[in-house]
C-alpha positions as CSV (number, residue, x, y, z in Angstrom):
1,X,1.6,104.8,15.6
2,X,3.7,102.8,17.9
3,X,3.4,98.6,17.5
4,X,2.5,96.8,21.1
5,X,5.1,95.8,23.7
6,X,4.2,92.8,22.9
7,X,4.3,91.9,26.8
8,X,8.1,92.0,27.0
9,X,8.0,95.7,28.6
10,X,10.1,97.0,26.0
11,X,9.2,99.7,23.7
12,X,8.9,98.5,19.9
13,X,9.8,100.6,16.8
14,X,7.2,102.8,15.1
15,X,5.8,101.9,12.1
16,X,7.7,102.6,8.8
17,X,6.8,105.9,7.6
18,X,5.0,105.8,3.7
19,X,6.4,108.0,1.2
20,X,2.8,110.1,0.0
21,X,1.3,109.7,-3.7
22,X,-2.2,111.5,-3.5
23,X,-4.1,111.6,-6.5
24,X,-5.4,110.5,-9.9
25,X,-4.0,111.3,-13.6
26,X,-5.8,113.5,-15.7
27,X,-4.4,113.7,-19.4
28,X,-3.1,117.6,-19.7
29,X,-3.3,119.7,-22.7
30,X,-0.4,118.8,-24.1
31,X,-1.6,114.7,-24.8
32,X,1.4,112.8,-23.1
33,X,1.9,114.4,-19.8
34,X,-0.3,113.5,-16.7
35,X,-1.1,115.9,-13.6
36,X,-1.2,114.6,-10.2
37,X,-4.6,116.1,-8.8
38,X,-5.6,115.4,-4.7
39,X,-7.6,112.6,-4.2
40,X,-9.3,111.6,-0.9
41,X,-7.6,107.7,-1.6
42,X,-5.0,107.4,1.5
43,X,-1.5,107.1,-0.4
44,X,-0.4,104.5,1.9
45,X,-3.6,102.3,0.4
46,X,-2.4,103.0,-3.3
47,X,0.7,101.1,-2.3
48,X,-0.9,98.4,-0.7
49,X,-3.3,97.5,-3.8
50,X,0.3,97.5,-6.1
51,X,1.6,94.7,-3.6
52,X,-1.4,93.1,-3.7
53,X,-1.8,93.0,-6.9
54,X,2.1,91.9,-7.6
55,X,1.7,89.1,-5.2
56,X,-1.3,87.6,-7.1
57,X,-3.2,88.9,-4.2
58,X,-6.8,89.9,-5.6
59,X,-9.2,89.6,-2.8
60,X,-9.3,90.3,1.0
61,X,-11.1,88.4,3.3
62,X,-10.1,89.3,7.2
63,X,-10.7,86.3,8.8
64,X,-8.9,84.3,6.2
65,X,-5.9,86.0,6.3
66,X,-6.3,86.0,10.2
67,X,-6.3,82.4,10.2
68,X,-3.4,82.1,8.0
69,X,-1.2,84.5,10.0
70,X,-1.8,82.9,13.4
71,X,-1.9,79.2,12.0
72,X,1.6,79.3,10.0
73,X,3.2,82.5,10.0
74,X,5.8,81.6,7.4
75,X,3.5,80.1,4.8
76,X,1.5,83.7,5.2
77,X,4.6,85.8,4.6
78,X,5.2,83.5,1.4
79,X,1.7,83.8,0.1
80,X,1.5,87.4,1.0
81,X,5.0,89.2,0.6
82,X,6.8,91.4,3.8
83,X,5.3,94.5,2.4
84,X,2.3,93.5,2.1
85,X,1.7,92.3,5.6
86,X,3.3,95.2,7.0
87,X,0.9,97.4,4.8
88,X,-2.4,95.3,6.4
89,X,-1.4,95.2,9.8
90,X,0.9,98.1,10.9
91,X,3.3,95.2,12.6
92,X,7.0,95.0,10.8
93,X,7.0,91.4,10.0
94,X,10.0,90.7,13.0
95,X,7.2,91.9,14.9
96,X,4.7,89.5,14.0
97,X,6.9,86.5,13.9
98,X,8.0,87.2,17.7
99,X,4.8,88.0,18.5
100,X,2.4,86.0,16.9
101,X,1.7,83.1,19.3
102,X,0.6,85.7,22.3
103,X,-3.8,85.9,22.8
104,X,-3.2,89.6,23.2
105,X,-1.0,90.2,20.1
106,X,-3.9,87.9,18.3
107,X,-6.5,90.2,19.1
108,X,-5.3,93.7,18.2
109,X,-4.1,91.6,15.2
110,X,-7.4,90.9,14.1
111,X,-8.6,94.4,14.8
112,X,-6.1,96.0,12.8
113,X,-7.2,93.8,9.6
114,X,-10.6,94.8,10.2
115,X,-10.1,98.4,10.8
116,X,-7.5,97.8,7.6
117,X,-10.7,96.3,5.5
118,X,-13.0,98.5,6.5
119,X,-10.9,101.7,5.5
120,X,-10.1,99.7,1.9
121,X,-14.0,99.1,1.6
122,X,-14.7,102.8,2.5
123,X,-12.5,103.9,0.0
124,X,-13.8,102.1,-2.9
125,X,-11.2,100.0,-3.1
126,X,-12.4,96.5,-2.1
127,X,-15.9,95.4,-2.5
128,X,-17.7,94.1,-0.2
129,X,-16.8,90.4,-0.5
130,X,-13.0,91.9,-0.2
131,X,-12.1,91.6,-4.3
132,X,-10.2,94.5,-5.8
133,X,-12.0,97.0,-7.8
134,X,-11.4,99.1,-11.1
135,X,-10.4,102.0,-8.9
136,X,-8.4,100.1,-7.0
137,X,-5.8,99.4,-10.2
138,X,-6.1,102.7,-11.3
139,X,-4.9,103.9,-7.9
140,X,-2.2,101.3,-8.1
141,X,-1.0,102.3,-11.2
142,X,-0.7,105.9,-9.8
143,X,2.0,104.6,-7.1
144,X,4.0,103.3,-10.1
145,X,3.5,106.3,-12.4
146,X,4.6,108.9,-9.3
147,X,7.0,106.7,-8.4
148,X,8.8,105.7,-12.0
149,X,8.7,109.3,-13.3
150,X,10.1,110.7,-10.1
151,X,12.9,108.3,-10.5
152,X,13.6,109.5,-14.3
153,X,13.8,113.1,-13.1
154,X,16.1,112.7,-10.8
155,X,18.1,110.4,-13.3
156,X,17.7,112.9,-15.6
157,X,19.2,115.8,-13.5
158,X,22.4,113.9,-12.5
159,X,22.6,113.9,-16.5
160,X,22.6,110.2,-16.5
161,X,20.0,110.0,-19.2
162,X,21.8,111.3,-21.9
163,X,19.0,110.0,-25.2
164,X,17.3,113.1,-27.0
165,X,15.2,112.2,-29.8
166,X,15.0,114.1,-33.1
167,X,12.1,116.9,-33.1
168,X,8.9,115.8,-34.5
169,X,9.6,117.2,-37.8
170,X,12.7,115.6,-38.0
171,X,16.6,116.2,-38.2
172,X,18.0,119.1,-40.0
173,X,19.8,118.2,-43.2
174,X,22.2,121.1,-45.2
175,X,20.8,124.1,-45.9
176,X,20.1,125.5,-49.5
177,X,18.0,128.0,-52.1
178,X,14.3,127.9,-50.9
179,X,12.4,126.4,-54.1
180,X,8.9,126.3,-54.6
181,X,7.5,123.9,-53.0
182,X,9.4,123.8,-49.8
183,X,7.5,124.0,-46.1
184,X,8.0,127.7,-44.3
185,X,8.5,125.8,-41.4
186,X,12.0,124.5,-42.6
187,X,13.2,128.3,-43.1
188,X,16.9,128.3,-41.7
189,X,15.9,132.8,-40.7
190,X,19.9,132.9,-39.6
191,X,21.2,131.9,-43.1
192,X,18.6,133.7,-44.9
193,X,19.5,137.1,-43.2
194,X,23.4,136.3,-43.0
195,X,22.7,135.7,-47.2
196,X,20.7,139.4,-47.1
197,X,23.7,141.3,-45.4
198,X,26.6,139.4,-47.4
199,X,24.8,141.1,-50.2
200,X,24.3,144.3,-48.9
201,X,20.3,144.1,-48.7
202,X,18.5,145.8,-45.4
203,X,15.8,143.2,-45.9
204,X,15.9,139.8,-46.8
205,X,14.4,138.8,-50.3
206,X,13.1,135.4,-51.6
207,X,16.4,135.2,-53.0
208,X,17.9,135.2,-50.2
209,X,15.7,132.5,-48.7
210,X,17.5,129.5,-47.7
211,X,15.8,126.7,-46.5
212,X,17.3,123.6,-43.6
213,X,14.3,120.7,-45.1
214,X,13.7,118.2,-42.3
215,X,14.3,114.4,-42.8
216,X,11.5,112.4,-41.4
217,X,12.3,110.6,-38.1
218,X,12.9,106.9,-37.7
219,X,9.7,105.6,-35.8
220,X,9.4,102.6,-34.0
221,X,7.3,100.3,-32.6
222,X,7.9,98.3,-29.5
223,X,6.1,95.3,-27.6
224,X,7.1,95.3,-24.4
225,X,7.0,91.4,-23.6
226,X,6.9,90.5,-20.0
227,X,7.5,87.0,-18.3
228,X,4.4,86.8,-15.5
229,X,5.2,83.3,-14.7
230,X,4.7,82.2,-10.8
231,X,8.8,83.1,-10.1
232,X,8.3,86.9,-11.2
233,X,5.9,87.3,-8.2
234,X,6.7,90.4,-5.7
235,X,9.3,92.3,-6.8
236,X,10.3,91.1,-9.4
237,X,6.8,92.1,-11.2
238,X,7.3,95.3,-9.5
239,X,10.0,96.6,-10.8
240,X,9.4,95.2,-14.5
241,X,6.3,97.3,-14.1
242,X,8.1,100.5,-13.4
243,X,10.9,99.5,-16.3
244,X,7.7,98.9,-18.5
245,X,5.9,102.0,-17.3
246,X,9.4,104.1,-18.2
247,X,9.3,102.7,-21.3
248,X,5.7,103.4,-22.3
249,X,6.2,107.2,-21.0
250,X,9.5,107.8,-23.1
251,X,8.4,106.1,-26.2
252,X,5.0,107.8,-26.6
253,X,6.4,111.4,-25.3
254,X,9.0,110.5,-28.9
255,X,6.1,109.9,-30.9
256,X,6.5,106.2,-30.7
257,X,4.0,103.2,-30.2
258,X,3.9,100.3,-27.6
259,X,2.3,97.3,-27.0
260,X,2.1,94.9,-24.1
261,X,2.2,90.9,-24.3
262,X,2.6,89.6,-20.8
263,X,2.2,85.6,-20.8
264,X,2.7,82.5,-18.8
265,X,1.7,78.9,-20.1
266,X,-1.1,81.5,-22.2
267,X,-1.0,84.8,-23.5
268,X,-2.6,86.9,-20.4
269,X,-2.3,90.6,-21.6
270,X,-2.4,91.9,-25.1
271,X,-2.5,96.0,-25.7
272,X,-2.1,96.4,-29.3
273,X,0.9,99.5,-30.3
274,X,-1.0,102.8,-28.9
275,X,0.2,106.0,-28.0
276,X,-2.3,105.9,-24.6
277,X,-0.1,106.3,-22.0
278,X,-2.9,105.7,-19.3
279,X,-4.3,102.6,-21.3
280,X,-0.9,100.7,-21.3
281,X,-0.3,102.1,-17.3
282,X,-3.5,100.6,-16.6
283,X,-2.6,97.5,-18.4
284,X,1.0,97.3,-17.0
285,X,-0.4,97.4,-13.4
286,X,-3.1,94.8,-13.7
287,X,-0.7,91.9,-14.6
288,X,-0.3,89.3,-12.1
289,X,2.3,86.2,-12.3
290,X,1.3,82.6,-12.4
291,X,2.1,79.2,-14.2
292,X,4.7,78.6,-16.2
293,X,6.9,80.5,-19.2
294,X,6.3,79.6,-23.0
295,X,8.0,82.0,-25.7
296,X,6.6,80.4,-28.4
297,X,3.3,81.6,-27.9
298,X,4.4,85.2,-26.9
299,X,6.8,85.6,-29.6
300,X,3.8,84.3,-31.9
301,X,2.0,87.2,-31.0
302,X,4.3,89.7,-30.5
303,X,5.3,89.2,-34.4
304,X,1.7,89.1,-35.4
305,X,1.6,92.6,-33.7
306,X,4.5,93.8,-35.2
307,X,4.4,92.4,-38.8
308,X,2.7,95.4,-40.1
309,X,4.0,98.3,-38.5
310,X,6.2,100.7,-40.8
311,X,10.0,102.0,-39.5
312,X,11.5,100.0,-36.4
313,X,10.1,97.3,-35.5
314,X,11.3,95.5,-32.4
315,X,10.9,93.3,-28.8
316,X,11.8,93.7,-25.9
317,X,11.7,90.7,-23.5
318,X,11.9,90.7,-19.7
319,X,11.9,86.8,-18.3
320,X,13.7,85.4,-15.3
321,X,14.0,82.0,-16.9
322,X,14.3,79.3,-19.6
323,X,11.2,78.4,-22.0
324,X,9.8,74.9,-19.8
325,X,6.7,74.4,-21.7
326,X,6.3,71.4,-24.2
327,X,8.8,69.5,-26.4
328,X,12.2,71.4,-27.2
329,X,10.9,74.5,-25.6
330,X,13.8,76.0,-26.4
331,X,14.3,75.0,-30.1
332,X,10.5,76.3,-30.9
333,X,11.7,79.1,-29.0
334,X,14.8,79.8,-31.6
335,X,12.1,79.3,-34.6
336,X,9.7,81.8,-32.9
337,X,13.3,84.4,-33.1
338,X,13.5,83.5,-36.5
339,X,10.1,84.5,-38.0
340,X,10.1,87.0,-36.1
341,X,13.4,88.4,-37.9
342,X,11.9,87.5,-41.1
343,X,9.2,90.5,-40.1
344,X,12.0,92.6,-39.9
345,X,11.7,92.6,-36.2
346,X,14.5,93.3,-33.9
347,X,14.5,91.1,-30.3
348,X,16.2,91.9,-27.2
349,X,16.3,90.1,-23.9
350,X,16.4,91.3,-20.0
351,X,17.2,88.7,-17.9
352,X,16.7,88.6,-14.6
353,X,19.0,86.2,-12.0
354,X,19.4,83.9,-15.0
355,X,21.3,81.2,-14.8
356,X,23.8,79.4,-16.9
357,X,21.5,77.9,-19.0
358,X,19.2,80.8,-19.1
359,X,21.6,83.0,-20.0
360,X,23.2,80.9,-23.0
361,X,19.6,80.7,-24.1
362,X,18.9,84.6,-23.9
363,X,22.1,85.3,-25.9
364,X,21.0,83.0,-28.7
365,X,18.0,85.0,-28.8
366,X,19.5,88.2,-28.9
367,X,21.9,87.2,-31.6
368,X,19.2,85.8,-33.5
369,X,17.3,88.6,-33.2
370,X,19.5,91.2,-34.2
371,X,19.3,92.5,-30.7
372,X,20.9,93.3,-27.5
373,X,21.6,91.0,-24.1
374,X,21.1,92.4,-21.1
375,X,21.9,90.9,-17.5
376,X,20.3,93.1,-14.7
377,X,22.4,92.5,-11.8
378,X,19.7,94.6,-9.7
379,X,16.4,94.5,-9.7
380,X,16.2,98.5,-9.6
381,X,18.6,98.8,-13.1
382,X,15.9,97.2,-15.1
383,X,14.3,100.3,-16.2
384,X,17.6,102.0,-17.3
385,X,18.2,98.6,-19.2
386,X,15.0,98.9,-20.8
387,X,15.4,102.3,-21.6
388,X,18.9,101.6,-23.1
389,X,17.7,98.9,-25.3
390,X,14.8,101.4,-26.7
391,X,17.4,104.6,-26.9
392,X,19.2,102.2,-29.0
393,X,16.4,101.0,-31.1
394,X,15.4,104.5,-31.5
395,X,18.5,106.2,-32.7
C-alpha cells in the first residue's frame, strides 16, 4: 500500500511491512507447550491491540482520535505512541506530521480510521462503542507469546542460554546395592550389567542390581512484580511483558510456580503461584500503566503470596523508579524487604533507566533481600535479566 503524495509530487515510502502471527494457543498434550493454530484475526491487528493496550489505550472512537490527530498532532503521538498511529492509519508518523494540515491528507485520514475500525469491529475485536474485547487480549497476548518464544529459540541456538534444570525426578546421586524398597525407575541398567559381567554372569541378577536414587529438586516459587506506574507506558510495558512472559514459560516448563502482582498507587493485578501458562499470558498482557509507584503495598502482597510456599521462595521486581507514595516511601519500602526476608523470601530488582537515587535505593533492596541488582541498559535485555535472576534462584 503506498502513503499519498501528499501534494508535493513526490513518491512517499510504502508502508512498513508487519512481521505475521496468525493464530490462537491451544494447550498440547504435553501441558506446558502451546500450538500456533490459523486464525482468521489479521496479524497486523494482534499487534495493534498489544500497543493499545501498553499505551493505556482501551477504547477506539474514530472521530475522537480524528479530532485529536488534526487538532494537535504532537499531543496525539504522546497519548497514542508512534506505533500505534502507524498501526491505525497506514501513515509513518513523518508522514502525518508533514502532512497533517492539508484538507486532502484530512480526508483519506479519516477514511483510513474508519476502514481501520470497521475491520477491528468485524473482527471481534472492538465492540461497537470502540472498547476492546476479551478476544482482543487474548490475541494480544499471542503477538507476545510468538514473539517472546521465538526470541528464546533463537537465543537458545546461538547457545547463549546455557540453564538446564534437573529432570523431574531429580539429580542423580552415587550409585549403590538396590535394597528393598528402592523405585525401579532409579535402576543405574549400565552399572547393573557392568556388575553382571565383572562377575562372569550372562544375565544380570538382583544382586547385581545397583540403583542411582534421585534427590528431589529444589522448587521455587516466583512473583513476578511489575511497576505499571504512568512512566512504564509503551515500551517500557512491552518489553517487561515479554521478560514476564519468558519467565512464566521457563518456570512452569521446570515444574515451577508464578505469580503476578503488578501495582501503581494500588495493587492492580494479582495471579496467585499457578503452573497456567495461558492464565498468567492472559494476565501479563492485560496490564496497563497508570498513577504512581508504592512498594509497600506490592511487597505486602507479594510476601503474603509467598509466606506459605515450600522450597525457594523469591521476587523479582521490575520498576523504573523510586517509591513516591506517602511518608518515607522509601524507609517503609526497606521494612516491606525485611519481612519479606523474615518469610524466607529472596528479592531481586530490575531497574530500568534508574537514576542515581533509584539505583542506590534498588541496591539496598537487593542486599536486603538476599538478592541480585540488575541495571538493564536496554530495553530488549530485560528478559535475559529476568531469566538470569530465576536461573539463579533456581539452581
Amino acid at each position: 500500500m503506498q502513503e499519498m503524495g501528499a501534494f508535493s509530487g513526490q513518491p512517499l515510502q510504502s508502508q512498513e511491512n508487519i512481521s505475521e502471527i496468525e493464530g490462537n494457543m491451544k494447550r498440547s498434550e504435553e501441558g506446558l507447550s502451546h500450538t500456533v493454530l490459523p486464525d482468521e484475526t489479521n496479524s497486523e491487528n494482534g499487534k495493534l491491540v498489544e500497543e493499545s493496550i501498553n499505551n493505556g489505550v482501551m477504547g477506539f472512537t474514530p472521530d475522537i482520535m480524528y479530532a485529536k490527530i488534526v487538532n494537535n498532532y504532537n499531543t496525539a503521538k504522546d497519548l497514542y505512541g508512534e506505533t500505534l498511529l502507524r498501526l491505525l492509519t497506514g501513515f509513518t508518523t513523518s508522514t502525518l506530521d508533514r502532512n497533517i494540515a492539508f484538507p486532502e491528507f484530512q480526508r483519506e485520514l479519516k477514511e483510513r480510521l474508519n476502514q481501520k475500525f470497521q475491520e477491528l469491529e468485524d473482527e471481534e475485536l472492538i465492540s461497537h462503542d470502540g472498547q476492546l474485547t476479551d478476544k482482543a487480549v487474548k490475541v494480544a497476548s499471542l503477538v507476545i507469546y510468538s514473539k517472546e518464544l521465538d526470541r528464546l529459540a533463537k537465543l537458545s541456538g546461538k547457545g547463549d542460554m546455557k540453564f538446564s534444570k534437573a529432570s523431574t525426578y531429580g539429580d542423580k546421586t552415587h550409585a549403590r546395592e538396590f535394597k528393598k524398597g528402592d523405585r525401579y525407575a532409579d535402576i543405574n541398567l549400565r552399572l547393573s550389567i557392568k556388575k553382571a559381567v565383572s562377575r562372569g554372569k550372562i544375565s544380570v541378577g538382583r544382586d547385581d542390581l545397583r540403583t542411582s536414587p534421585r534427590k528431589s529438586p529444589n522448587s521455587a516459587t516466583i512473583v513476578y512484580g511489575l511497576d505499571a506506574s504512568a512512566s512504564m507506558k509503551g515500551d517500557k510495558l512491552k518489553f517487561c511483558k515479554q521478560a514476564g512472559t519468558a519467565l512464566a514459560f521457563q518456570a512452569i516448563n521446570h515444574k515451577d510456580k508464578v505469580g503476578i502482582v503488578s501495582f501503581g498507587t494500588v495493587l492492580k493485578t494479582v495471579i496467585e503461584p499457578t503452573s497456567d501458562f495461558s492464565h498468567l499470558l492472559h494476565a501479563i498482557t492485560a496490564i496497563r500503566a497508570s498513577t504512581q509507584t508504592d512498594f509497600e503495598i506490592f511487597l505486602q502482597k507479594a510476601t503474603e503470596m509467598l509466606a506459605r510456599s515450600k522450597g525457594a521462595k523469591h521476587i523479582v521486581l521490575l520498576t523504573d523508579a523510586l517509591a513516591t507514595v506517602g511518608e518515607k516511601p522509601m524507609e517503609k519500602t526497606l521494612q516491606g524487604v525485611s519481612a519479606a526476608r523474615a518469610n524466607g523470601i529472596t528479592i531481586s530488582i530490575v531497574g530500568i533507566k534508574l537514576d542515581a537515587k533509584g539505583v542506590e535505593l534498588a541496591k539496598k533492596i537487593a542486599e536486603t533481600g538476599n538478592g541480585r541488582f540488575y541495571l538493564a541498559k536496554q530495553l530488549a535485555d530485560l528478559d535475559m535479566l529476568v531469566l538470569d535472576d530465576y536461573y539463579a534462584v533456581s539452581a
